[in-house]
C-alpha positions in Angstrom: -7.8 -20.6 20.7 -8.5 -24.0 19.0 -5.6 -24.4 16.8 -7.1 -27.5 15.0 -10.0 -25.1 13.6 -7.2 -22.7 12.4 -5.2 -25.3 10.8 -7.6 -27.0 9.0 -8.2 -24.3 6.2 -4.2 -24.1 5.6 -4.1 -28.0 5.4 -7.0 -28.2 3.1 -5.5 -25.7 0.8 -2.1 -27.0 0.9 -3.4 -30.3 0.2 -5.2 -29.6 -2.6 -2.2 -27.6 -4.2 0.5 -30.2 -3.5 -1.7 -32.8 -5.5 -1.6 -31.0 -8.7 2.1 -29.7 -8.6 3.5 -30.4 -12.1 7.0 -28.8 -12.7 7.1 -26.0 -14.9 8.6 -22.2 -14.6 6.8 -19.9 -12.8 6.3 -16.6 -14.6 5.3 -13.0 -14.7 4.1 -10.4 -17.3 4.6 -6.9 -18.2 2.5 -6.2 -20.7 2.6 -8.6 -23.7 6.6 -9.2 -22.2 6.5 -13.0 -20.5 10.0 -12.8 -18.0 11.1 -15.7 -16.2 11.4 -14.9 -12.5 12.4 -18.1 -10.4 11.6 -18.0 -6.8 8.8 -15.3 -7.2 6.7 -15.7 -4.4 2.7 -15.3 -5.2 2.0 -12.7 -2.3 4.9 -11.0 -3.3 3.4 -10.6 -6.8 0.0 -10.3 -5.9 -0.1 -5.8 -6.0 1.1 -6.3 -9.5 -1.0 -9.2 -10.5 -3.8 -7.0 -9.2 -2.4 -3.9 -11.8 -2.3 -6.4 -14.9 -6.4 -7.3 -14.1 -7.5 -3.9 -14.3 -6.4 -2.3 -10.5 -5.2 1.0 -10.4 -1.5 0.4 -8.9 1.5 3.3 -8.3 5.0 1.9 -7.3 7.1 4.3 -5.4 11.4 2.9 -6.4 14.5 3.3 -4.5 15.6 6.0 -6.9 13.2 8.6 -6.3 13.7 7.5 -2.5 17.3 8.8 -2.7 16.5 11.9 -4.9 13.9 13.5 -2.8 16.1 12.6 0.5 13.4 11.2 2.4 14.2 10.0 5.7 10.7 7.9 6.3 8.1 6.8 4.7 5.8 9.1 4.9 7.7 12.1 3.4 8.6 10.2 0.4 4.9 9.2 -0.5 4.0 12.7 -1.3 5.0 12.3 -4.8 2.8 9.4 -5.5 -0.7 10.8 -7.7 -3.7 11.2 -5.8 -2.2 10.4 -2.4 -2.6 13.4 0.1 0.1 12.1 3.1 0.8 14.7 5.3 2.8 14.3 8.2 2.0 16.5 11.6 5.3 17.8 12.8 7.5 16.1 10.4 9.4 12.6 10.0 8.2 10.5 12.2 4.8 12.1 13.3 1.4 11.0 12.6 -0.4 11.6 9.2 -3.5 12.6 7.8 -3.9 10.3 4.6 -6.6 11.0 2.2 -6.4 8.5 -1.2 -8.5 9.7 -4.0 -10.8 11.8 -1.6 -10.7 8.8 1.4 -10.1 9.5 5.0 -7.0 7.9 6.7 -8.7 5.3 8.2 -9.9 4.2 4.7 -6.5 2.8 3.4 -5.0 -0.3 4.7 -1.1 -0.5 5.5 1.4 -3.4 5.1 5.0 -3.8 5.5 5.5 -7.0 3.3 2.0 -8.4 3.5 1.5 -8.0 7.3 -1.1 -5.8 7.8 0.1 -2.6 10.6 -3.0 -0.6 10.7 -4.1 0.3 14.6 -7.5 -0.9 15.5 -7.5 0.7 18.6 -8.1 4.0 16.4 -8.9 4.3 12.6 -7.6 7.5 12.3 -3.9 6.6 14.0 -1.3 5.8 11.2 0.7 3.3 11.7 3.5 4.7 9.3 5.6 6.3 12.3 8.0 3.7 13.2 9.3 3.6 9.6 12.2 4.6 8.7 13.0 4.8 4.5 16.5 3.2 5.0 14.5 -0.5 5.1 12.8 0.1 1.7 13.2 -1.3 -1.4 9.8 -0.1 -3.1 6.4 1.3 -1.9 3.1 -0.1 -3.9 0.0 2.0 -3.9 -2.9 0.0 -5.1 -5.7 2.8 -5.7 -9.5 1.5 -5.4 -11.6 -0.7 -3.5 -9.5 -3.9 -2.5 -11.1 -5.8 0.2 -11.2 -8.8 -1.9 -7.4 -10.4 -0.6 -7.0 -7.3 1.9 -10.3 -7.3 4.2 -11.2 -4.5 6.2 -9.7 -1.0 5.8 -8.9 -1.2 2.3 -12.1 0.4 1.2 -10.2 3.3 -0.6 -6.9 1.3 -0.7 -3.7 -0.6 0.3 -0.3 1.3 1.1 2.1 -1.9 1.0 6.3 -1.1 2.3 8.5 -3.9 0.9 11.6 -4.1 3.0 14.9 -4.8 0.7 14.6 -7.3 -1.2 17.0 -10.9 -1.6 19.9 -11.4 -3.7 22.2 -14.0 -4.6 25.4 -11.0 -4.6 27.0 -9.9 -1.9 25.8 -6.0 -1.8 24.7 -3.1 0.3 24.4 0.0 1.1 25.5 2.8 3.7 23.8 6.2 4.3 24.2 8.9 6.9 22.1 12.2 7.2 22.3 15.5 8.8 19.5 18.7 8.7 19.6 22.3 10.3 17.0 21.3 12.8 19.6 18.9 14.4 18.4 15.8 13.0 20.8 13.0 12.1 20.1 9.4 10.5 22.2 6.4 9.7 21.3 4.0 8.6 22.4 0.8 6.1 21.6 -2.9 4.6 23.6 -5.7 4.0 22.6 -8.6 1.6 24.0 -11.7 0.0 23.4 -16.0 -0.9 25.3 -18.6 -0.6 23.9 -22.0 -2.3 20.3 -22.2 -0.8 20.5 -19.7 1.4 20.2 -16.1 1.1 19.9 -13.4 3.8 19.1 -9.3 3.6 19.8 -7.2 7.1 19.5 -3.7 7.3 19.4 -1.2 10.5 18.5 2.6 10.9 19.3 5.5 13.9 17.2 8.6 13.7 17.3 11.1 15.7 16.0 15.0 16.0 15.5 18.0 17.9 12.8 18.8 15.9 10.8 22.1 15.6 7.8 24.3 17.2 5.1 22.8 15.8 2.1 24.8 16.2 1.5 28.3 14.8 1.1 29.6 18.5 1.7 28.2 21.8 1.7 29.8 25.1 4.6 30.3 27.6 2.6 28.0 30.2 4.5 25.3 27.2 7.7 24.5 28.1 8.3 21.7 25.6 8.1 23.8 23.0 10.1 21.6 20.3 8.7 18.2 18.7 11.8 15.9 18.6 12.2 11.9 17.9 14.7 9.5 18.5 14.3 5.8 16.8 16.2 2.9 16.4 15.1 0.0 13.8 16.7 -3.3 13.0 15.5 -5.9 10.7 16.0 -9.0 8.7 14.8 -11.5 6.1 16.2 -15.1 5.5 14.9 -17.6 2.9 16.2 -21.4 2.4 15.2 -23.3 -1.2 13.8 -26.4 0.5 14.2 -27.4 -3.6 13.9 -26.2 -7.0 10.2 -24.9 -6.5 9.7 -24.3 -2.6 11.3 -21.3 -0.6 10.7 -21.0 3.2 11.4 -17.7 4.7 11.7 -15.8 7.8 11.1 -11.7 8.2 11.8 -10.0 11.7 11.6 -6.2 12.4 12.0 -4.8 16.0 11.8 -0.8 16.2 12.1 1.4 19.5 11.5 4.8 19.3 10.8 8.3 21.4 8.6 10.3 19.9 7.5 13.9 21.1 3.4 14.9 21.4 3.0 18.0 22.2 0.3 20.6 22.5 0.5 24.6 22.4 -0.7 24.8 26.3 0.9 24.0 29.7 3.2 21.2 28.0 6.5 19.9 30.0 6.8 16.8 28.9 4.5 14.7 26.6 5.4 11.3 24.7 4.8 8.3 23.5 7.6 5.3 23.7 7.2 3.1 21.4 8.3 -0.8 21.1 7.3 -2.6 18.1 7.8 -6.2 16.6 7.1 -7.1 13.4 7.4 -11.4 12.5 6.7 -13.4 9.2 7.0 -17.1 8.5 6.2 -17.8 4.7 6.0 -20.8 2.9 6.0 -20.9 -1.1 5.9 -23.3 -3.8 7.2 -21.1 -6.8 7.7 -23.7 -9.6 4.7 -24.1 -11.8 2.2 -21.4 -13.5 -0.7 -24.0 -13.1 -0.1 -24.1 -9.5 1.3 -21.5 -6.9 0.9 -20.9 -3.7 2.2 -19.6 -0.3 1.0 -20.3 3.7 2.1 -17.3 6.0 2.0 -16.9 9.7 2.4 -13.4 10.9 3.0 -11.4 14.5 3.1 -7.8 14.8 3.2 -6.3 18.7 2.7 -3.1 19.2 3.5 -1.2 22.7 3.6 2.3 23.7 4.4 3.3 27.3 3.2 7.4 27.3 3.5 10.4 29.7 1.8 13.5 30.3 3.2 15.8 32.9 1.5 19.7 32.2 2.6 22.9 33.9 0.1 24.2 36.6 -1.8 27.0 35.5 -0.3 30.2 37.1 3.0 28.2 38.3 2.8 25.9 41.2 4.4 22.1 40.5 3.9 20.1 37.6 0.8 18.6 37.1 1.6 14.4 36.4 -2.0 13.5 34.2 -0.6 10.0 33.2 2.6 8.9 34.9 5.5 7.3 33.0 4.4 4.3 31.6 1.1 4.5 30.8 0.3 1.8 28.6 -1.4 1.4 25.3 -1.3 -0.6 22.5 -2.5 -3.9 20.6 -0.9 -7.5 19.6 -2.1 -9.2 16.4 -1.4 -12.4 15.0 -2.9 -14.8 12.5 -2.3 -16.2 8.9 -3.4 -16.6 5.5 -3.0 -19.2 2.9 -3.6 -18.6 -1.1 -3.9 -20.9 -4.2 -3.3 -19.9 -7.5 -4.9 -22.9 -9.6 -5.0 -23.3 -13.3 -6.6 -27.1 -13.5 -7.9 -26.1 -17.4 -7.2 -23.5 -20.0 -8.3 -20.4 -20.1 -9.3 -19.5 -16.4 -7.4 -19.6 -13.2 -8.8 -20.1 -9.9 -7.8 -18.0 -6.9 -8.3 -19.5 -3.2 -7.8 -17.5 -0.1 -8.2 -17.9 3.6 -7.2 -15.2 6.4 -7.3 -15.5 10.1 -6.6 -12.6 12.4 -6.4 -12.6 16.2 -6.4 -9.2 17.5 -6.2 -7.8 21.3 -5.6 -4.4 22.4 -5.9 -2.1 25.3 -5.6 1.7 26.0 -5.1 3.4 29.8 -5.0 6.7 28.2 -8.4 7.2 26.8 -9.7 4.1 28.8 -10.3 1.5 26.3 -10.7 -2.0 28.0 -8.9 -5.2 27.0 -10.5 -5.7 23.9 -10.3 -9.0 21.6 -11.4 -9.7 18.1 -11.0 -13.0 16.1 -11.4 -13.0 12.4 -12.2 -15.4 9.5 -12.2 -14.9 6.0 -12.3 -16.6 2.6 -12.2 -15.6 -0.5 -12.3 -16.9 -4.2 -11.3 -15.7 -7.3 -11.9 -16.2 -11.0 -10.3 -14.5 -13.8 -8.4 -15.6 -17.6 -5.5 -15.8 -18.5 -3.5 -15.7 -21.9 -4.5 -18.4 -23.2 -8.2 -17.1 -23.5 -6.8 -13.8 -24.5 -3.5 -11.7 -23.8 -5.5 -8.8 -24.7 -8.1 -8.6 -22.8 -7.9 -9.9 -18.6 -10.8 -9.9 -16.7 -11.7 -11.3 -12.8 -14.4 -11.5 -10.9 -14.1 -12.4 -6.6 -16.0 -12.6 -3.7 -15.0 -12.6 0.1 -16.8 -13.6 3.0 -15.5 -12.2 6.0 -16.8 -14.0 9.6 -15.6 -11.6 13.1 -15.2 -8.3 14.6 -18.6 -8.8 15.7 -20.2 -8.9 12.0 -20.1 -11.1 9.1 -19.9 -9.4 6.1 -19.7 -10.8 1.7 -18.4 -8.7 -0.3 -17.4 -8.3 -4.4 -15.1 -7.7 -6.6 -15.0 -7.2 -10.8 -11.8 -5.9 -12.2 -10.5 -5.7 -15.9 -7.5 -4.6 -18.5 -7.9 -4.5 -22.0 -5.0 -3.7 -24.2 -6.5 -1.7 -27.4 -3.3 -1.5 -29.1 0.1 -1.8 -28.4 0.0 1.9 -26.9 -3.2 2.1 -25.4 -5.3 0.4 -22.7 -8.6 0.7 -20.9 -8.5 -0.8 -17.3 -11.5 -0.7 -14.4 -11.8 -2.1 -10.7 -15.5 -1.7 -9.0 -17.3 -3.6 -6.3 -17.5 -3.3 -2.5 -15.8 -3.3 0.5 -16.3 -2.4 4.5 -14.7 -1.1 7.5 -15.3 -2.6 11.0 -15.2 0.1 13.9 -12.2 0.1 15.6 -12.1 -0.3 19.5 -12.0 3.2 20.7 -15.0 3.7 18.0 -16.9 0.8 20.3 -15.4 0.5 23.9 -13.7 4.5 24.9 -15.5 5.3 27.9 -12.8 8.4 29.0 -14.9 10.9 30.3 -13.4 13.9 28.6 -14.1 12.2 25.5 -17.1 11.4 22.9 -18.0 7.6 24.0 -17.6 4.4 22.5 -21.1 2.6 21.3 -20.7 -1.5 21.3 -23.3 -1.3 18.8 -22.3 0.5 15.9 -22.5 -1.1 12.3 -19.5 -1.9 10.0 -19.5 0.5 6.8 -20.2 -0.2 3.6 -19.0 1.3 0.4 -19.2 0.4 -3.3 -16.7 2.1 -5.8 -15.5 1.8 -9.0 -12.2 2.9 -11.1 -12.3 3.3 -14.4 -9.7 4.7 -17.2 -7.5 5.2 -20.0 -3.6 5.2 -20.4 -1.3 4.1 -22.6 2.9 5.9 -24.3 3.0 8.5 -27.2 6.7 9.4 -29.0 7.5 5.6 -29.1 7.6 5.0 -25.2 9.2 7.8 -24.1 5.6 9.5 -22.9 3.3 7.9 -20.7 -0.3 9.3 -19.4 -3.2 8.1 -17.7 -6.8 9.3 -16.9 -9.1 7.7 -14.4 -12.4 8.8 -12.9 -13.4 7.1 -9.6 -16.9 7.1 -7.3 -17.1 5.7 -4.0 -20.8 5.3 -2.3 -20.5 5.2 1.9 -22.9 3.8 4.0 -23.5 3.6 8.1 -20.7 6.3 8.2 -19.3 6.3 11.7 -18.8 9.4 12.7 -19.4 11.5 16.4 -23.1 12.6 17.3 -23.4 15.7 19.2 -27.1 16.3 19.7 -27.4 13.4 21.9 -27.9 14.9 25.2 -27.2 12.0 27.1 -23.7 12.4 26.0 -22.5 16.2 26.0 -19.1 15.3 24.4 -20.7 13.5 22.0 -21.0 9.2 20.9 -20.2 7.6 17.3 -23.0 6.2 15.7 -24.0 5.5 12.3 -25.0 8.3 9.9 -28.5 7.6 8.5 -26.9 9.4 5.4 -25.3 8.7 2.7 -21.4 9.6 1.7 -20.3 10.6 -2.1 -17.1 10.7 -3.2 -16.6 11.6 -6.9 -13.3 12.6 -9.0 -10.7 12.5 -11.8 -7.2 11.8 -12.1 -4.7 12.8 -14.7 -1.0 11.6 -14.7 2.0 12.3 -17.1 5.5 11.0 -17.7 8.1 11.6 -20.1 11.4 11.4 -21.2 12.1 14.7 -22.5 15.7 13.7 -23.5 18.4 11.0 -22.3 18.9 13.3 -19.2 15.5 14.9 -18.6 12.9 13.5 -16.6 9.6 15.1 -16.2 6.2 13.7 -14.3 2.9 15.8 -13.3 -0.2 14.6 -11.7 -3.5 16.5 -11.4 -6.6 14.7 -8.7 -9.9 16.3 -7.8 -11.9 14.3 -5.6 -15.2 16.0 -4.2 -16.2 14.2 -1.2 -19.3 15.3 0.5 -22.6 14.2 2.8 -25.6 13.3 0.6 -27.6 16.5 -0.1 -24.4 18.7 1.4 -22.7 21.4 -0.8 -20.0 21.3 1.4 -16.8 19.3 0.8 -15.9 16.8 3.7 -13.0 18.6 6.6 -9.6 17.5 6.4 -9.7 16.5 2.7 -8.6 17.9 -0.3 -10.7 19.1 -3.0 -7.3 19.1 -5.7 -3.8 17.8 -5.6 -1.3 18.5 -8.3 2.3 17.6 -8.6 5.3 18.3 -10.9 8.7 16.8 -10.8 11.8 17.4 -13.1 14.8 15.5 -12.7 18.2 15.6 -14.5 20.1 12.6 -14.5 23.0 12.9 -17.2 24.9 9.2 -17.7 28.2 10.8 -18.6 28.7 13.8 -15.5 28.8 13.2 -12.5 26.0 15.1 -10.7 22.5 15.1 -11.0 19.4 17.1 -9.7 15.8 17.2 -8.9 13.1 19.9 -8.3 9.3 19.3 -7.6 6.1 21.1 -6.4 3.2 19.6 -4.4 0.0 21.7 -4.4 -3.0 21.2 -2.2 -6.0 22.8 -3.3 -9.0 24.0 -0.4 -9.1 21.6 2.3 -11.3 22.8 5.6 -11.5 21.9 9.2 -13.6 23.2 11.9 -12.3 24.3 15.6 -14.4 24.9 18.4 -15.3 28.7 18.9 -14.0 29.6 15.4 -16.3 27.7 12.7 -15.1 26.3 9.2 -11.8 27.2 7.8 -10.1 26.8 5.1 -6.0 25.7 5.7 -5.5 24.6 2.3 -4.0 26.6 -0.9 -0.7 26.2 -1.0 2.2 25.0 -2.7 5.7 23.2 -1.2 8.7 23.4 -3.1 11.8 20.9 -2.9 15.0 20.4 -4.4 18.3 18.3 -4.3 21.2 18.0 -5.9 23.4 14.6 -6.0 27.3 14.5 -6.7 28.7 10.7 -7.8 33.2 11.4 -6.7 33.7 7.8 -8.3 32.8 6.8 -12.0 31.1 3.5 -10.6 28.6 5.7 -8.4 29.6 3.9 -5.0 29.4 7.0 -3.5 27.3 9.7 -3.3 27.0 13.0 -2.1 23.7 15.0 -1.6 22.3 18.2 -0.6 18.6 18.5 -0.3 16.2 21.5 0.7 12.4 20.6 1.6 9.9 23.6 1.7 12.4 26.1 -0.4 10.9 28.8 0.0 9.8 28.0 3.6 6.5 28.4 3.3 4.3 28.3 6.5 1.2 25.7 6.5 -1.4 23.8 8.3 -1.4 20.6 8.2 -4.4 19.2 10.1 -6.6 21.8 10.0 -7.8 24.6 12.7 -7.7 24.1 15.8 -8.3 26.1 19.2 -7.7 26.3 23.1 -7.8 27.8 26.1 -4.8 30.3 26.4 -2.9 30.7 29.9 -5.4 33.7 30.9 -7.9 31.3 30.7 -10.6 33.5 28.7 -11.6 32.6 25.9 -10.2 30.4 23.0 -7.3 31.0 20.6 -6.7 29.6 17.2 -3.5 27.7 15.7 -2.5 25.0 13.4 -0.2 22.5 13.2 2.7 23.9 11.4 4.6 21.4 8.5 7.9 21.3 7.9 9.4 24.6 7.8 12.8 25.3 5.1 14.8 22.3 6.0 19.0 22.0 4.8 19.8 18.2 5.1 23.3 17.0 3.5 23.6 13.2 2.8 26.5 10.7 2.7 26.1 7.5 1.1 28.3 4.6 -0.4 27.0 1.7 -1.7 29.1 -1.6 -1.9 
């Protein structure tokens, strides 16, 4: 790699930033609110600065982490509006993702900034190495964002911010345990002294888990699908000055996770070792000029083994040995310059490099690399054209991954009145294949094809929101549309490959919908939110909505949280309306229509709340559902085909210390 070539874009920009550095305050708004907030770094901000132009954005706190009990981060998404996250065989597990009617390979995910998504397969989330003990807050931005985020944020951007600095000495202590045998501790420490400030936090999770399909054979010994991972992390930050912050960000995760099947199983699993780095550097001090330079590493290693029962006893059939490797490395940077040389308008300047390599011994993907470039501009006002109205308008031009692709971006917020607002994000974004998509040659498998297209899709967001009964009511109601083009997706009818090869569709993809969301404050101790989503997502010309995602979601939470007892409580509902899959032998089905109920209770000994004792119950009422869809194999007599689905979470009991210092 020529390391000159990557520098000089971060030199140029840094340049041109140091030579207009005036000293002022750096600030943020809320509305018409201006708040002073020193040492604020500008990709730090940049979800919420994307939220006051006009993007759709939903932040996930650390109180409803601790209400619903969540022990990753997966489970406690589920309450976020017109996110669909559903994990296969509980914590830790892979998830199928659908946002606003998007597949799961449509949303981008970041822990602080660095981007985690798997290239080796789109349809992989990354999200199962992450435990909810690290988090602070989880920001949804909703809507096309390929503008500062590049490929796979074409429905959106799911970004995890680990705990956060401060200059007190605090923390936090919390230990789990369920009736499936599942136990996690887990805990952060953080504090500052003069210029330095430091955040470390650790996690041990561990379960015996539970049978996860709806039917599997005796020939399946393994019969439970169990984890056990360890994560430890860290964040450091030095004030080179009064306006620049350098800091450091380290995550190293290990883990054991079960992967099962309903047939001949013994033992099945993936062993993952993961490494997540960050070097940022920010200049913080002025609102003309802001900026940050970032280097990032995240490696990402799984060793797996497959050993299967013989059919009609005999030993144990070893398909891929201990050890079996796959996985990917990715490095890069990014730069970006917030300018404001005039009034009225600021100027946004962004650069991104990415250096990716992967390989898979599994389903026989090949060393693969990929090598990245992207810039991207941005114009948009700022109050002192208007603090009414905020509009931007971007474009990116994206250079690797074997195409080079410009897109667009138009956002806008207009405040109407003090209690109303009309905000709207629209322009385009793209997906690169991932490897599997372009190099898998396993032969039991549809094959890769080197020459597939990147997608394209234009969407827009658009919609109204605003408080009623002087703030203590908040609503919102957006529409969204999203056009796909040179959909990737398996073709069967080619008979030089039987299993199948991804190609391009020659049609087009429509995904249309609305989105209603309600809050209020029905008294000092009440809290109440609902959400309603109906995304129709369908092939050009098709009736039929697309498999594995939702036609409806709707949510309802109440929570009672008195200031003057010592207890408080939570209740909520997720339903997911039809949702269809299609299994081999067995056609269309539908696995969808149902509701989840869970509750928690939370008991405060101490009138400072240091500690706190919680009971929670997920899937009350234990309610037995799919949560990928249909699927069918070959049972141990070896005629025919049976049908199952993966089961979710059955009723789950888990009791939770925690003390916070």
């Amino acid at each position: 790699m020529d390391l000159r070539a990557v520098s000089r874009p971060f030199a140029a920009l840094a340049c041109a930033a140091v030579a207009a550095l005036p000293p002022a305050q750096a600030q943020t708004e809320r509305g018409d609110e201006t708040v002073v907030v020193t040492g604020t770094s500008l990709e730090d901000t940049l979800p919420r600065q994307r939220a006051r132009y006009g993007s759709d954005l939903a932040v996930l706190g650390e109180l409803q982490l601790r209400e619903g009990g969540a022990v990753d981060v997966a489970s406690a998404l589920r309450s976020v509006p017109g996110l669909y996250v559903q994990p296969a065989s509980g914590p830790f597990s892979y998830v199928d993702v659908s946002l606003q009617g998007s597949r799961t390979q449509d949303v981008l995910w970041t822990v602080d900034g660095v981007r985690i998504n798997n290239r080796l397969y789109g349809g992989t989330s990354p999200n199962d190495t992450l435990p909810a003990s690290m988090i602070e807050r989880v920001e949804v931005l909703k809507g096309g964002e390929s503008l500062f985020y590049g490929t796979q944020a074409a429905a959106g951007v799911i970004n995890v911010v680990t705990r956060d600095f401060s200059d007190r000495f605090g923390g936090q202590v919390d230990a789990s345990v369920d009736s499936f045998a599942g136990t996690s501790l887990g805990g952060y420490v953080r504090s500052g002294s003069g210029r330095h400030q430091f955040v470390a936090w650790g996690s041990r999770n561990r379960a015996e888990g539970y049978q996860p399909f709806s039917r599997m054979e005796p020939s399946a010994t393994d019969r439970a699908r169990g984890y056990a991972l360890w994560s430890v992390g860290g964040k450091y930050r030095y004030d080179l000055g009064p306006d620049w912050r350098f800091s450091l960000h380290y995550i190293h995760t290990e883990a054991k996770l079960d992967n099962l099947s309903p047939t001949r199983t013994r033992e099945s699993r993936n062993d993952r070792n993961e490494e997540i780095a960050s070097a940022r550097l920010d200049y913080v001090g002025s609102d003309a000029v802001q900026l940050f330079l970032k280097a990032y590493f995240h490696d990402w290693k799984t060793a797996y083994v497959q050993i299967r029962n013989a059919a009609g006893g005999g030993a144990p059939i070893v398909v891929y040995p201990a050890g079996t490797f796959w996985g990917f490395r990715d490095y890069g940077g990014s730069a970006l310059v917030q300018l404001r040389p005039h009034r009225g308008l600021d100027y946004v300047l962004g650069y991104d490099f990415q250096q990716f390599s992967g390989r898979d011994d599994v389903l026989r993907i090949g060393a693969t690399e990929e090598r990245v470039h992207a810039g991207s501009v941005q114009v948009r006002t700022n109050d002192d054209l208007s603090r009414r109205a905020r509009l931007s308008a971007g474009l990116r031009y994206n250079d690797g991954g074997g195409a080079r692709k410009t897109v667009w971006n138009v956002t806008g917020r207009v405040e109407l009145s003090d209690s109303l607002f009309f905000q709207a994000n629209g322009g385009t974004s793209f997906l690169l294949p991932s490897a599997s998509q372009l190099y898998q040659i396993d032969p039991c498998c549809e094959r890769g094809n080197p020459d597939l297209k990147p997608e394209n899709s234009l969407s827009v967001n658009a919609g109204l929101g605003g408080t009623l009964a002087s703030g203590r009511v908040h609503w919102q109601a957006m529409v969204f549309a999203r056009r796909i083009d040179n959909l990737i997706a398996i073709d069967t009818a080619n008979p030089a490959y039987p299993d199948g090869i991804y190609a391009n569709s020659e049609s087009r993809v429509h995904v249309r919908g609305a989105e209603l969301v309600l809050g209020a404050v029905l008294a000092d101790a009440w809290h109440f939110d609902a959400s309603y989503t109906h995304a129709r997502a369908r092939d050009a010309g098709s009736l039929l909505q697309r498999d594995r995602t939702p036609e409806q979601l709707a949510r309802g939470s109440l929570a009672w949280r008195p200031r003057t007892l010592p207890v408080s409580a939570s209740a909520s509902v997720n339903w997911v309306g039809d949702a269809y899959a299609t299994a081999s032998g067995f056609g269309r089905r539908n696995y969808g229509d149902y509701a989840i109920v869970d509750a928690g209770v939370q008991f405060f000994p101490d009138a400072a709340r240091r500690h706190r004792v919680a009971i929670n119950v997920d899937n009350l009422f234990d309610r037995d559902y799919a949560t990928r869809g249909f699927q069918s194999a070959v049972p141990d007599s070896g005629v025919g085909r049976f049908l199952y689905f993966t089961r979710g979470v059955p009723r789950t009991l888990r009791v939770s210390y925690g003390l916070g210092f």
